[in-house]
N, C-alpha and C positions, 0 to 999 in steps of 0.2 A: 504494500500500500504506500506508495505516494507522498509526501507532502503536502497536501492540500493549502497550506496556508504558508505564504513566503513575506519573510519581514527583513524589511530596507535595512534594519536597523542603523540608522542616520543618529549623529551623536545628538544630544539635545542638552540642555543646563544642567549642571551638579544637582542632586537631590538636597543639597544643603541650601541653594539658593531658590531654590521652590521650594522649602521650607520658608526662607523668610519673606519671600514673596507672599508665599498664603499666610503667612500669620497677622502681616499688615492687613490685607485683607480683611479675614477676622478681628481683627483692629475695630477697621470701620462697623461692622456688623452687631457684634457683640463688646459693649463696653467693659465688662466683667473681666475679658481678657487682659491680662497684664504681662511683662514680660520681666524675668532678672537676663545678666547675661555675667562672665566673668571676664572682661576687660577682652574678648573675641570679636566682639558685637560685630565689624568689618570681614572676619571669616567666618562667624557662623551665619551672617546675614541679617542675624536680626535689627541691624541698622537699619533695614527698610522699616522695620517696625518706630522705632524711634524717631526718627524723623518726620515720619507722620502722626505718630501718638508722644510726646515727650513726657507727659504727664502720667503716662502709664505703663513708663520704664524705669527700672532700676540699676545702675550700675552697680555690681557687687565688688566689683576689685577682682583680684586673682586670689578668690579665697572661695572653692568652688561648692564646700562643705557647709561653709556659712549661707551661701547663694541658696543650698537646700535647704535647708531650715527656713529660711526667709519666705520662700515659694509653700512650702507645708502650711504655715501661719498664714500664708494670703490663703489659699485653697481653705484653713480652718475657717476662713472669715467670710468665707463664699465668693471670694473671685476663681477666675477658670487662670492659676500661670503656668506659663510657658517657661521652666528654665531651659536653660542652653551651655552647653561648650564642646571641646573638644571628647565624644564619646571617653577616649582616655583618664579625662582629667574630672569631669561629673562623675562618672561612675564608681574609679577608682577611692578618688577622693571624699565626693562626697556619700562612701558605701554604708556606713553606720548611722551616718541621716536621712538617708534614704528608708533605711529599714527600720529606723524606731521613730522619726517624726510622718513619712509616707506612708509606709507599707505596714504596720503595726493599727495606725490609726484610720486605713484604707481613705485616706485623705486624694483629693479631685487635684491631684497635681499630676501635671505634662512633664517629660523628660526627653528632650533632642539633643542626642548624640551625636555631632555631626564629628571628620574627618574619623570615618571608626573602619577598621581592617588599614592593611599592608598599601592601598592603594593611594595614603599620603605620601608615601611615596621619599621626597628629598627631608621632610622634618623629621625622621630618623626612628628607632624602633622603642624611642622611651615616649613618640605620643603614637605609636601606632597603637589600635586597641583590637585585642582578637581576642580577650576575655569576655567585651562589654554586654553579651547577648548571653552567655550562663551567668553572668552575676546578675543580670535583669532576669531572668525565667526565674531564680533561685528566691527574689523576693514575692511572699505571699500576695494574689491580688490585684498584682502589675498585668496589665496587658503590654503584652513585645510585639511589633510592629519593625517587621524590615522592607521598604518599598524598593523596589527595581529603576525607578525613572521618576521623570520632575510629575509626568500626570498621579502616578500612585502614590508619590511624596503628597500632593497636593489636597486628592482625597486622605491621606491618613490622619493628616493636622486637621482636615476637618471632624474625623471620625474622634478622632483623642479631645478634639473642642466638646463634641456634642455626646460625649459617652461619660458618665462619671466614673471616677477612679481614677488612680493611678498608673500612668503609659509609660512607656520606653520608646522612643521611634528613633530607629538607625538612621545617619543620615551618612553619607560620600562627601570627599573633597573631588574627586576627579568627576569630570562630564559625565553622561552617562546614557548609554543607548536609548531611544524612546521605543518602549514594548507598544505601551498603550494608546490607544485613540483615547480621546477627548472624551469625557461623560461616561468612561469607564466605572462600573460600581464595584464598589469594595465594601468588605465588612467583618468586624472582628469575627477571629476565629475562619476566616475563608483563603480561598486560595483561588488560583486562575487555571485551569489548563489552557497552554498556548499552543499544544501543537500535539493530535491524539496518535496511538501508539499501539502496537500489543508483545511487541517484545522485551521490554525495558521500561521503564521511567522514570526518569530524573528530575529532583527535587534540589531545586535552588534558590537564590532569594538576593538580591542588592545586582552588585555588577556581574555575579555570576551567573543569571538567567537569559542574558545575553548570549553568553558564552555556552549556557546550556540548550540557545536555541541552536545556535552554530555546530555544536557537535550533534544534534539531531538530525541535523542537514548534513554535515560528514556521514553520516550513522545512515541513512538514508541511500547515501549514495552508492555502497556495496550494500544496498540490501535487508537494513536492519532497522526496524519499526520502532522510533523512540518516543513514548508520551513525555513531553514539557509544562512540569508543573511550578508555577512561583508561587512557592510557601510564604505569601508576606508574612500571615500572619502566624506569628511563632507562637504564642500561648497568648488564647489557645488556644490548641492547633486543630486543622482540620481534617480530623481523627477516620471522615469518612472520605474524604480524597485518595487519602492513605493507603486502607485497608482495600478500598479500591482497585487502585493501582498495584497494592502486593497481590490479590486473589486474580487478575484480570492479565500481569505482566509475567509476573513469579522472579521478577527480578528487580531490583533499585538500587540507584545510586543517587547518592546525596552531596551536591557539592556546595560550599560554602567557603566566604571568606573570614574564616573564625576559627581555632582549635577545633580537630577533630573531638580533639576526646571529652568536649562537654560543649560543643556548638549544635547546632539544628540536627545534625547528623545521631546524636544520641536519642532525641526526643522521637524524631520519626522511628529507629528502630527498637525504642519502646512502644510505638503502636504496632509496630508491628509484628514484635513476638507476643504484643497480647490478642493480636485479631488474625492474622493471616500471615504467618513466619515464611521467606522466601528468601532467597540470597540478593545480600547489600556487600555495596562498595560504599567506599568515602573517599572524597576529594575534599581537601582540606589543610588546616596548617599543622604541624607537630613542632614547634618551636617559633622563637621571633623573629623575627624577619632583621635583613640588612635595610640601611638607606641608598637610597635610589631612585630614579626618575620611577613614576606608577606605573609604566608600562615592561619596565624593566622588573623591576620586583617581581609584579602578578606573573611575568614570564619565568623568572627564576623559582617560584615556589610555587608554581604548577596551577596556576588560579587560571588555566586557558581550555580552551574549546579538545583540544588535540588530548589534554588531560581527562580530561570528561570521558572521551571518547577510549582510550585506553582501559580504565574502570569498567564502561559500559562491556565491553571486551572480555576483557577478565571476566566480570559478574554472568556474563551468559555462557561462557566454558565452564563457571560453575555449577551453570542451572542445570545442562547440558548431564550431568555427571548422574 
């Protein structure tokens, strides 16, 4: 079977800057909306916010941990905020405010991670962040949200606007393929299939769905039927896509720009030894990463289409067995 469905994929804006694009937005819309940022504001974007709302921003300084707290207390007082930094630096740093003023008290606070995985590429491996997606799943509560493109960015800030509780949304520094048409719907807990399948299917999410359509389109070409699934949403997850694709494929690979050993990759093959067990691969990180231009990195640790496809490979000689 064919490809039925062929995508340009044409670069489009970093998911960090349709973040701050849509938050201004929501600016105008919604007053409640408020924003911290920690002295980033110019690389996470949310400058767009500030210059059009000044009155309902805060600058926090480079103290990312205080920035959380600060955001918990507005959300206690019934505004909707948006913190922000570098994935790296929110998470790590502010990890214990997260989890006893947030996620303890299931407080309506936003959390955007922007420059998060290997694909920042030249600022080196102490802000790369390729834990920031199991320390978010790990907090009770949190909805995790990783979008592929500026359109899915776009809906998720609105979804994390208009959902109570506490969110996680991954954001990129580097461009980022456009999967989606315009008025695409999304919703926690859902996933997309981009491209159907019955010998495999590959589970990806950020700049790797790109990359996992392209090796469906290698995969394709000698002959091998790949379903293309964007896991955005990570928990929780969409536990019937899954089981789906394991009873329907009997094979998955999961690739992701995050530690194998407690990224998306573990979560999906927890549904799947409890609904429909089949043979998995993983494409993923096992250590930090060097500095380097993003295109250089993603290609040095294996974050490419050619990778995917290899896995895919592997995992159906094992089906085979």
């Amino acid at each position: 079977m064919a490809i039925s469905t062929k995508y340009e994929l044409k670069l489009g804006a970093a998911t960090r800057e349709a973040f701050g694009r849509t938050l201004a937005e929501l600016g105008n819309k919604n007053k409640n909306v408020v924003v911290c940022d920690a002295d980033l504001s110019k690389s996470t974007y949310t400058v767009f916010f500030q210059k059009e709302h000044p009155d309902r921003f805060i600058e926090c300084g480079i103290a990312e941990a205080n920035m959380v707290a600060i955001g918990s207390g507005l959300a206690a007082a019934g505004k909707i905020p948006f913190v922000s930094s570098f994935s790296a630096f929110v998470i790590n740093k502010g990890f214990e405010q997260l989890r006893v003023t947030a996620a303890y008290p299931n407080v309506n606070l936003k959390v955007v991670g922007t420059h998060s995985g290997i694909s920042i590429g030249e600022d080196g491996p102490s802000q790369m962040s390729i834990e920031d997606l199991s320390l978010a799943c790990n907090l009770p509560g949190f909805t995790v949200l990783a979008p592929a493109d500026e359109v899915s960015m776009a809906a998720c800030i609105h979804l994390a606007a208009e959902t109570f509780g506490p969110f996680f949304v991954r954001a990129g520094r580097a461009k980022a393929a456009i999967v989606y048409e315009p008025g695409t719907k999304f919703h926690v807990g859902g996933s997309h299939q981009l491209i159907d399948g019955k010998d495999i299917a590959i589970f990806a999410n950020g700049l790797l769905v790109a990359e996992a359509i392209k090796a469906a389109e290698q995969l394709d070409a000698i002959g091998i039927s790949a379903r293309v699934i964007d896991l955005y949403s990570i928990k929780p997850i969409d536990r019937e896509a899954i089981t789906k694709a394991a009873e329907e494929c009997g094979a998955i690979v999961v690739a992701e720009e995050h530690l194998k050993d407690t990224g998306i990759g573990t979560r999906v093959a927890q549904v799947v030894v409890e609904t429909a067990p089949c043979v998995m691969e993983f494409v993923g990180l096992t250590n930090y990463a060097e500095s380097g231009t993003p295109e250089a990195v993603l290609e040095k640790y294996g974050m490419t289409a050619s990778v995917i496809v290899t896995a895919a490979k592997k995992a159906l000689a094992r089906k085979k067995k």
